[in-house]
C-alpha positions in Angstrom: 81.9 115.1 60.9 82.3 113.3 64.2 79.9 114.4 66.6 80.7 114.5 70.9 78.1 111.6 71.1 79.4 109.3 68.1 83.1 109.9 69.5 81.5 108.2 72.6 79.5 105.3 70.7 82.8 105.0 68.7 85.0 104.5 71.9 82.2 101.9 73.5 81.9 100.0 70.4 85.9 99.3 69.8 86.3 99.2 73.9 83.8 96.2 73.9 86.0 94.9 70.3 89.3 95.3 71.8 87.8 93.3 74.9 86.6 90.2 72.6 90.1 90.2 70.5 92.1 90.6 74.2 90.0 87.3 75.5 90.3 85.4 72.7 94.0 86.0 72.3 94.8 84.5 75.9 92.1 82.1 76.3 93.3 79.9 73.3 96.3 79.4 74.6 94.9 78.6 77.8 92.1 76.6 76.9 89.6 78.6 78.7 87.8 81.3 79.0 89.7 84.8 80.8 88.2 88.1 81.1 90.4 90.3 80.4 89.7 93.9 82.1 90.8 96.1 84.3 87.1 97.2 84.9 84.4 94.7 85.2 82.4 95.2 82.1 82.8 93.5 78.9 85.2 96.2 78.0 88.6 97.5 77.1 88.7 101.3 77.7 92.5 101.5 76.4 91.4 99.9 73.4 88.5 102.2 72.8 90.5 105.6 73.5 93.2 104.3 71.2 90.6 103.4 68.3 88.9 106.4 68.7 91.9 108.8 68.6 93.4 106.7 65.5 90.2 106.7 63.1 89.7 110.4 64.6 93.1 112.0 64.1 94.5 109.6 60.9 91.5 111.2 58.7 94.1 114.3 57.2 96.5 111.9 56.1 94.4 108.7 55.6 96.2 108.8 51.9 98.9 107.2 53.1 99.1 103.4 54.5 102.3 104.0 55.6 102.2 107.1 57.0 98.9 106.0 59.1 100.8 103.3 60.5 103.7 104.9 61.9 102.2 107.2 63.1 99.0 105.0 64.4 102.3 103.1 66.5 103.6 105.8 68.1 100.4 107.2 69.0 99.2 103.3 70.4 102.3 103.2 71.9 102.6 106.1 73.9 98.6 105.5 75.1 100.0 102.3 76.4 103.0 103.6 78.1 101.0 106.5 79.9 98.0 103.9 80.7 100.6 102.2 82.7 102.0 104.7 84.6 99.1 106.3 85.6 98.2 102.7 87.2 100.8 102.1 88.9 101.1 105.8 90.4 97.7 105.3 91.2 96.7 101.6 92.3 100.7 100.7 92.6 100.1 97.9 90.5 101.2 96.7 87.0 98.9 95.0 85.0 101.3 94.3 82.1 105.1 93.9 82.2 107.2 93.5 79.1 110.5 93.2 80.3 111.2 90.2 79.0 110.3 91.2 75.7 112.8 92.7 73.0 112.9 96.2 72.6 110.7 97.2 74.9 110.9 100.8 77.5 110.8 100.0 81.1 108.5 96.7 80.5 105.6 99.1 79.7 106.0 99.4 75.7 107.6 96.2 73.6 108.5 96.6 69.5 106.2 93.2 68.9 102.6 94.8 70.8 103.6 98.4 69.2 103.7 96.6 65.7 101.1 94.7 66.5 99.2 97.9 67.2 100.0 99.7 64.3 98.9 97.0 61.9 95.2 96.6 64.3 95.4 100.4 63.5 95.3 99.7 59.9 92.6 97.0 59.8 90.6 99.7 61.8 90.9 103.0 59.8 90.4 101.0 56.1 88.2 98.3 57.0 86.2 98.3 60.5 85.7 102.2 61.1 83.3 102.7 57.6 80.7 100.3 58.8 80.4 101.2 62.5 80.7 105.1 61.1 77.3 104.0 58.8 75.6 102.4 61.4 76.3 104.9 63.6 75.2 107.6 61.6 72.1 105.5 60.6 70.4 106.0 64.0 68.2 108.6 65.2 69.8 111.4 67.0 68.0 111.2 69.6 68.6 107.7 70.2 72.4 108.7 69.8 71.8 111.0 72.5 70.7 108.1 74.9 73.0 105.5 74.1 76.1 107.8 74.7 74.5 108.8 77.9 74.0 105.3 78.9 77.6 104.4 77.9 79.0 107.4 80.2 76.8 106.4 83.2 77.8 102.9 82.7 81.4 102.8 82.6 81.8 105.8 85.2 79.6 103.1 87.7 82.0 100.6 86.5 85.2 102.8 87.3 84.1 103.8 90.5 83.1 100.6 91.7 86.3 99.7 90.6 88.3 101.9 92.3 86.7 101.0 95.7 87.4 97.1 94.9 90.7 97.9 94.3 91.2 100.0 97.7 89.6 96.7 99.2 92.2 94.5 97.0 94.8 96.6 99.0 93.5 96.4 102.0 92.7 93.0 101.9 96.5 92.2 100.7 97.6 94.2 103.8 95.8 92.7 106.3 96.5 89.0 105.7 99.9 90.1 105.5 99.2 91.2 108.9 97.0 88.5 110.6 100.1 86.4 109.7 102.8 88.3 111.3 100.2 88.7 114.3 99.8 85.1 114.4 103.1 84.4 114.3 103.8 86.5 117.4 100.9 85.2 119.6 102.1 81.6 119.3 105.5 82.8 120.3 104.1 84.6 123.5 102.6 81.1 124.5 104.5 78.5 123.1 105.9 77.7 126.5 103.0 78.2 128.9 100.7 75.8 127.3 100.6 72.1 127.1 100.7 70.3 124.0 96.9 69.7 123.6 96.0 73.2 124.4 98.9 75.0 122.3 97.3 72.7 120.0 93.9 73.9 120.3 95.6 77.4 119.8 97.3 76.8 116.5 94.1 75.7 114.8 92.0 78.9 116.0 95.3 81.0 114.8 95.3 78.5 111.9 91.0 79.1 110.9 91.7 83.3 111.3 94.3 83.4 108.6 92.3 81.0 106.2 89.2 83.4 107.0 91.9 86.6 105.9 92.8 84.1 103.0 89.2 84.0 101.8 88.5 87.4 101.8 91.8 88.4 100.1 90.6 85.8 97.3 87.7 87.4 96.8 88.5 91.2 96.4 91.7 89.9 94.6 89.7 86.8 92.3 88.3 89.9 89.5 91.7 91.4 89.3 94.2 88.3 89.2 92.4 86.0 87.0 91.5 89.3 84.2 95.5 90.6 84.7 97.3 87.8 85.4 100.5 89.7 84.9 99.7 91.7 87.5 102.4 93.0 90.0 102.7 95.3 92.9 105.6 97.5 92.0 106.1 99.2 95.4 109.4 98.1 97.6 107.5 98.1 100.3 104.5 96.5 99.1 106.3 93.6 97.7 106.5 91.1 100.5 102.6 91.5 100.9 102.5 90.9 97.4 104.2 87.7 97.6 102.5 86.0 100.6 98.9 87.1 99.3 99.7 85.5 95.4 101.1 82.8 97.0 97.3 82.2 98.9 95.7 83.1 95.7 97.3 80.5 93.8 96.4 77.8 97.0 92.8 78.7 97.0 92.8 78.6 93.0 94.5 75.1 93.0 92.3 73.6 96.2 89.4 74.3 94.4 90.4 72.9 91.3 90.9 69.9 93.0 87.6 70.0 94.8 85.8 70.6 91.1 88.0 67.8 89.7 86.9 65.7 92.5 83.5 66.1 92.2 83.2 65.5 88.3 85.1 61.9 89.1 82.3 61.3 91.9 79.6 61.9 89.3 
């Protein structure tokens, strides 16, 4: 019988799996490492709350392989699809977009990751979820008692912490889109009342503020990006900010790329 506290080990221990299989499936193909996450732990809570509710309500009919994996799809599926919703109503972001996909419902669901899902679901329920239930089991309760404690406090530190990131994130994205447009305007005001060397002199401080608003977009933006890097901003109104702040991401990513390539050559 599952206890509150092992349902909480449960969902830590296949967060933090779903995290390792999520890494290693899209840093192979890009030969390197990417830290997949929405939060900043080592750990996937969609994949933990979908583990947990497949091994926990698949036990009446875990006679039947094929009824567990139906049914272990739909459920995956529609965890996935509200996961995304939620996000997007909340953070007005979308950290996964299947449109281009076959068969998929509004980019958030596709047939292939729902199959996909289904057949993790079976791997878990007949062949991962006896051990970790054993070791799990196997400890002392009050050391259960701890270790789900320290799991909650954890990942509620992570989420919060996240959530204020992610207001900077906005907040940076906002701002740079309006130093530029600020910028922009000044140099209008005084592009006929200055001399050449002075309106010169003016474009490089106008020139130093953006690349400062740059910089600090990068870094509230550098956790999110590089761990989603479908990520989109799904608001109309949002979008054009969206655009010009990728577009610096992707010029600071590739400028220092090209300072760390030019360093290794020096050594």
């Amino acid at each position: 019988m599952y206890s509150v506290d092992t349902i909480v080990l449960s969902f830590f221990i296949y967060s933090l799996l779903g995290w390792v299989c999520e890494v290693v499936y899209c840093s192979i193909p890009k030969r390197r490492f990417v830290n997949r996450g929405f939060l900043y732990g080592p750990y996937l809570p969609i994949y933990g709350t979908g583990a947990t509710l497949v091994v926990v309500l698949m036990q009446p009919v875990i006679g039947s392989w094929p009824l567990v994996f139906i049914l272990s799809l739909l459920l995956t599926s529609a965890l996935e699809y509200i996961t995304s919703f939620l996000l997007e109503k909340l953070f007005h972001v979308k950290l996964w977009d299947y449109s281009s996909y076959p068969l998929n419902i509004n980019g958030r669901v596709c047939a292939l990751n729902s199959t996909l899902f289904g057949l993790l679901s079976l791997f878990i329920v007949y062949i991962v979820n006896t051990p970790i239930q054993r070791f799990l089991f196997g400890l002392d309760e009050t050391m259960v008692d701890i270790l789900s404690l320290l799991v909650v406090a954890i990942m509620s530190a992570d989420a919060a912490v996240t959530v204020v990131r992610m207001t900077a994130f906005q907040k940076a994205m906002k701002d740079l889109s309006l130093a530029k447009e600020e910028a922009e305007a000044r140099l209008h005001l005084v592009l006929d009342q200055l001399s050449p060397s002075a309106l010169e002199l003016v474009k490089g401080r106008l020139a130093h503020e953006i690349e400062e608003r740059k910089e600090r977009w990068y870094r509230s933006a550098k956790h999110f990006i590089a761990s989603n890097p479908s990520l989109t901003v799904r608001r109309d109104d949002l979008r054009k900010q969206w655009e010009l702040a990728k577009a610096s991401y992707d010029e600071i990513v590739a400028r220092r790329r090209s300072e760390r390539k030019a360093r290794r050559k020096d050594k």
